[in-house]
C-alpha positions in Angstrom: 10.2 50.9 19.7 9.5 52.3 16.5 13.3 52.5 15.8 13.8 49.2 16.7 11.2 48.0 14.5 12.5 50.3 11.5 15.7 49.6 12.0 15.5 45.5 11.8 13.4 46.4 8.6 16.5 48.4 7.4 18.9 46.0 7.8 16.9 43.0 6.5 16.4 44.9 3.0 19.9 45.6 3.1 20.7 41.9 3.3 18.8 41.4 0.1 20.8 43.1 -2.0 23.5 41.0 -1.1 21.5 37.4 -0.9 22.8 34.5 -3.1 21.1 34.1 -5.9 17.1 32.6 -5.5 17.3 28.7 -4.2 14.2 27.1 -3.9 11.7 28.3 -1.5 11.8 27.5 2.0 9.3 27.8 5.4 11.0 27.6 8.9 8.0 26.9 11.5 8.6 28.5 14.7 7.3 27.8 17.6 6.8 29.9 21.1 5.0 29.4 24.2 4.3 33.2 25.0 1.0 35.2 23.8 1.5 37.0 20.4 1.5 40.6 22.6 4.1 39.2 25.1 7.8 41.5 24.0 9.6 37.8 23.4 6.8 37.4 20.8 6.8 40.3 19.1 10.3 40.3 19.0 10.6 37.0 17.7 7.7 37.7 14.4 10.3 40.5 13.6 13.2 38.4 13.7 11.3 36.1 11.8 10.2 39.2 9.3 13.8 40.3 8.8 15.3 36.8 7.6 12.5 36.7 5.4 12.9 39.8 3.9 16.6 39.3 4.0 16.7 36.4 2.0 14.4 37.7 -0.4 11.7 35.3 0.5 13.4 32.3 -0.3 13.4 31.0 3.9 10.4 32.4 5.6 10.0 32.1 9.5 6.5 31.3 10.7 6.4 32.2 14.4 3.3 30.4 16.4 3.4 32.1 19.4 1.2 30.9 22.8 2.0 27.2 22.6 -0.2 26.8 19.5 2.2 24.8 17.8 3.8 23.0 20.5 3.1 23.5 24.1 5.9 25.2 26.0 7.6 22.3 27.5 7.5 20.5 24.1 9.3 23.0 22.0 13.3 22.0 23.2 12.6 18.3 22.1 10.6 19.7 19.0 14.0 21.6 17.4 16.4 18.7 19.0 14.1 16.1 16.6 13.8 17.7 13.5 9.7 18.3 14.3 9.9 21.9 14.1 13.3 23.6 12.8 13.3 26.2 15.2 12.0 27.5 18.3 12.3 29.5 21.9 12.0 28.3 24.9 12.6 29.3 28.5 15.7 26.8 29.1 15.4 26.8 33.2 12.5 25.0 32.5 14.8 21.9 31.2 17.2 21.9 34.8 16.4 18.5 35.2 18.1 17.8 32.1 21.3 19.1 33.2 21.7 21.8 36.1 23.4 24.0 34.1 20.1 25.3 32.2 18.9 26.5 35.9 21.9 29.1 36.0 19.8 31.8 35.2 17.3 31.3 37.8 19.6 31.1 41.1 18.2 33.0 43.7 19.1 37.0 44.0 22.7 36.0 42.4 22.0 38.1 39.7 19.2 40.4 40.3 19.3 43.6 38.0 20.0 43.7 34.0 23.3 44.4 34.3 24.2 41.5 36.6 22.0 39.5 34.2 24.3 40.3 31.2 27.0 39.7 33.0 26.4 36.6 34.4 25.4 35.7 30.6 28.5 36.1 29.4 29.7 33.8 32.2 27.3 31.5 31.2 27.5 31.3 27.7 30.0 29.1 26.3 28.9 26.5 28.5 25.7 26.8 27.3 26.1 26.6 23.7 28.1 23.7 24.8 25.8 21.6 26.2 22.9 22.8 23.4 25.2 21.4 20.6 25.8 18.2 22.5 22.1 18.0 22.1 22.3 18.9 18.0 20.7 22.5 19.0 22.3 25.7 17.7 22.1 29.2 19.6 20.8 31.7 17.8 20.3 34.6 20.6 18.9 34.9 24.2 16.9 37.5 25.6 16.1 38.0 29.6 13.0 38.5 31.3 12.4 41.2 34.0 12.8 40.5 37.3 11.0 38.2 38.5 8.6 39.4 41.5 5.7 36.9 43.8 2.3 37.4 42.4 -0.6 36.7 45.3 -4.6 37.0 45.7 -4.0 38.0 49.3 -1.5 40.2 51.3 1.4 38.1 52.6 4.4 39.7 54.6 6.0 36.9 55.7 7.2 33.0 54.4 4.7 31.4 57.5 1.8 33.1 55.4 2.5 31.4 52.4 2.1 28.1 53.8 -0.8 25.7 51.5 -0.8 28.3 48.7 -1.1 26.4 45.5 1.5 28.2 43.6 2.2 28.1 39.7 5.9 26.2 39.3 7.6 26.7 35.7 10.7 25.0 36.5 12.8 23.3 39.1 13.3 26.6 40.9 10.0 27.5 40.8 9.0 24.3 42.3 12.3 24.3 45.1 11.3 27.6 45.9 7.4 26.0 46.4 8.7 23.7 48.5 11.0 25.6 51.1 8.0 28.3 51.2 5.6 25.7 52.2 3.5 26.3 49.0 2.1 23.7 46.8 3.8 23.6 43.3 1.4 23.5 40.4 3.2 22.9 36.9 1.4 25.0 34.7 1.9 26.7 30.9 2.2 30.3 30.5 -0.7 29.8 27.9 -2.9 28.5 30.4 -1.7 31.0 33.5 -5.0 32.9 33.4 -7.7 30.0 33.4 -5.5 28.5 36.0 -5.4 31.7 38.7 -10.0 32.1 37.2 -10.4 28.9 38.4 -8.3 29.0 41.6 -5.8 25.8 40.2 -3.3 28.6 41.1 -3.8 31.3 43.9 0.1 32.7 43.5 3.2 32.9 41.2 6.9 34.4 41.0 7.2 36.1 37.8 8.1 39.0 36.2 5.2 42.0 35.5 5.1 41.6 31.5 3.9 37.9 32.3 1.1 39.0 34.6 0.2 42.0 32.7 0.2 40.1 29.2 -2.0 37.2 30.9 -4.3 40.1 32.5 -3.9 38.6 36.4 -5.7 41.5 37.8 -8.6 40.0 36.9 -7.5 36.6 39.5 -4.5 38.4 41.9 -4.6 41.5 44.4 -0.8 41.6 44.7 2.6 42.0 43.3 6.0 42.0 45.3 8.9 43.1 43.9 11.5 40.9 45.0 13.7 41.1 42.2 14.5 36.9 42.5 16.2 36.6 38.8 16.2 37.1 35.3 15.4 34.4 33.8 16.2 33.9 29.6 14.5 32.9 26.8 16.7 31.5 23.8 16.0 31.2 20.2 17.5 27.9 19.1 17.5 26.0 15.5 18.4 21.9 14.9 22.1 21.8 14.2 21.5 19.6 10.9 18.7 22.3 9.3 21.4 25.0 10.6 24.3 22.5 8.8 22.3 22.3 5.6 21.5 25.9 5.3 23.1 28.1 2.6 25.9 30.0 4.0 24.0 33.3 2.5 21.4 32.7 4.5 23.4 32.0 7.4 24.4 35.3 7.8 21.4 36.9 7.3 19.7 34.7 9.8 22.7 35.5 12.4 22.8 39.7 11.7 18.9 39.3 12.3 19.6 37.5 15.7 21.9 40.1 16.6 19.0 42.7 16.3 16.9 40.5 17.6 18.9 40.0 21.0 19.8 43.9 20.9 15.8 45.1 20.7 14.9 41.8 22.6 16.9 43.4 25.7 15.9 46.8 25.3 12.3 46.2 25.6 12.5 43.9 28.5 14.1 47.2 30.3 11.7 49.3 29.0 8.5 47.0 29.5 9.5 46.5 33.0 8.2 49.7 34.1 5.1 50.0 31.5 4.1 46.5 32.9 4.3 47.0 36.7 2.0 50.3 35.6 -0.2 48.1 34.0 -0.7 46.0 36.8 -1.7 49.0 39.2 -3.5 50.2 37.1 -5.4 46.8 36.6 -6.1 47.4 40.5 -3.2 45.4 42.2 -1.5 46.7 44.6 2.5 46.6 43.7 5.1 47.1 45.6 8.5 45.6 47.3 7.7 43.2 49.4 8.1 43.6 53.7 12.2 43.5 55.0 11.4 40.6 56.7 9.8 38.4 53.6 13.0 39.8 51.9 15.6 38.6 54.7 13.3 35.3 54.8 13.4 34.8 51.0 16.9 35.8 50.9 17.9 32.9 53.2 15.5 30.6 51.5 17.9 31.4 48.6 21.4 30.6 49.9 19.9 27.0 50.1 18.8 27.1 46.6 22.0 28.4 45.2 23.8 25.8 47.4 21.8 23.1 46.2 22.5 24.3 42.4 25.7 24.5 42.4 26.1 20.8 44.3 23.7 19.8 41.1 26.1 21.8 38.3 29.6 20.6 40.1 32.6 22.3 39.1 31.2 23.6 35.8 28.3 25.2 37.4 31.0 26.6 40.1 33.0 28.2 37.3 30.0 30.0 36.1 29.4 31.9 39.3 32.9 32.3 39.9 33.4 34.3 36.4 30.7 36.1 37.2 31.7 37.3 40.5 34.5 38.2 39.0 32.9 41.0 36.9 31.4 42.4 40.0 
């Protein structure tokens, strides 16, 4: 971690040696909806730290991280309108919009890091696509770990998740609610924790760094890991603040992504393990979940992925054709 961290700092005091010469000062606002501790967060304040330093002060990037700034679900419409210049968001959570932000959240098609990055690269162009349709301007994407069912009680089967009021974060979230028999609850990462204290929520699919950052021990008994997706979080600026920015600063700003999306990945891999600790040792029992939730689960996702790719037509189609390509 610490040569990560060292080695954005490197690079971003390289860069201002070769910065144009000082413009006036500028401050780039940006927005996040995870806690300050969560490894998108962090990663994102040194992104934000190295395009300051490389530009010698003259753009700094003020991350507000846990929705303080604008609430998760805000923060896409917030860049696309000029409110805030920049942001992340969790794009899945925008399917509705267009079918094609949900790629990364199709059930079990991609289900390890390596499937993740490859079905990325499937993914990509049509992503940053659709994003500049939408005067938004990719700046770098980073995964989540797999995503596993949080529960208060021990279930072993779909039939015991029937009337479960479960958290929903997206359209597959809330699908997956539905053909489960669970009740979908739409609710903020910010406000994950009150939600499971004051039994709004009783379960969640998610990956451990959400439920360790959010403490969910303190609410939830069990973790199963399922290994549904890996779901992305992108780092996006408006296309007309990226347009009228200096091409100096341009560059910074994109080697300081590309360190950003290197470290961004390697901690997810590493805080996969370190998280699922933390939640034993918060006193949850973690585990994989029973063959036959898996086999249920697993069929419960061939509709999904069916559904999805009826929804994305033949662009969505491409996308999981390329990436079974790779395989």
């Amino acid at each position: 971690m610490k040569t990560l961290k060292n080695l954005m700092a490197a690079t971003a005091l390289t860069a201002v040696s070769v910065a144009a010469a000082p413009l006036s000062a500028e401050t780039w606002d940006m927005p996040m909806a995870y806690s300050a501790s969560n490894f998108h967060s962090a990663t994102g304040a040194e992104f934000a730290k190295c395009v300051t330093t490389g530009t010698g002060g003259e753009l700094e990037i003020v991350t507000h991280p846990s929705g303080s700034l604008f609430k998760g679900a805000d923060i896409k419409r917030a860049i696309q309108t000029g409110q805030a210049p920049i942001g992340e968001r969790l794009l899945s959570g925008h399917q509705n919009e267009n079918a094609l932000f949900g790629f990364d959240s199709i059930p079990f098609l991609a289900t390890s890091f390596d499937d993740s990055a490859k079905l990325w690269k499937a993914a990509k162009p049509s992503i940053e696509k659709l994003l500049s349709e939408q005067n938004l301007t990719l700046l770098y994407a980073v995964p989540w770990p797999p995503q596993g069912l949080y529960f208060k009680n021990e279930v072993n089967s779909v039939a015991e998740m029937k009337g479960i009021k479960f958290r929903s974060y997206n359209n597959a979230t809330s699908r997956l609610a539905e053909l489960t028999g669970m009740l979908p609850v739409t609710i903020e990462a910010a406000e994950i924790s009150q939600a499971f204290a004051t039994g709004v929520a009783e379960s969640m699919v998610s990956s451990g760094s959400t439920g360790y950052d959010r403490k969910v021990w303190e609410s939830l008994d069990y973790f199963y890991e399922v290994d549904a997706w890996l779901p992305r979080n992108y780092v996006m600026v408006n296309s007309d603040v990226w347009s009228d920015t200096p091409d100096a600063h341009k560059n910074v700003i994109t080697g300081c992504a590309e360190l950003a999306e290197y470290a961004g990945n390697w901690r997810a891999k590493e805080y996969t393990g370190f998280t699922l600790q933390g939640l034993r040792d918060g006193g949850m029992t973690v585990g994989p979940a029973s063959d036959q939730m898996v086999s249920e689960l697993k069929e419960i996702g061939v509709t999904m992925t069916n559904e999805w790719l009826e929804a994305a037509g033949d662009e969505g189609k491409a996308i999981v054709d390329a990436f079974h390509a790779m395989q």
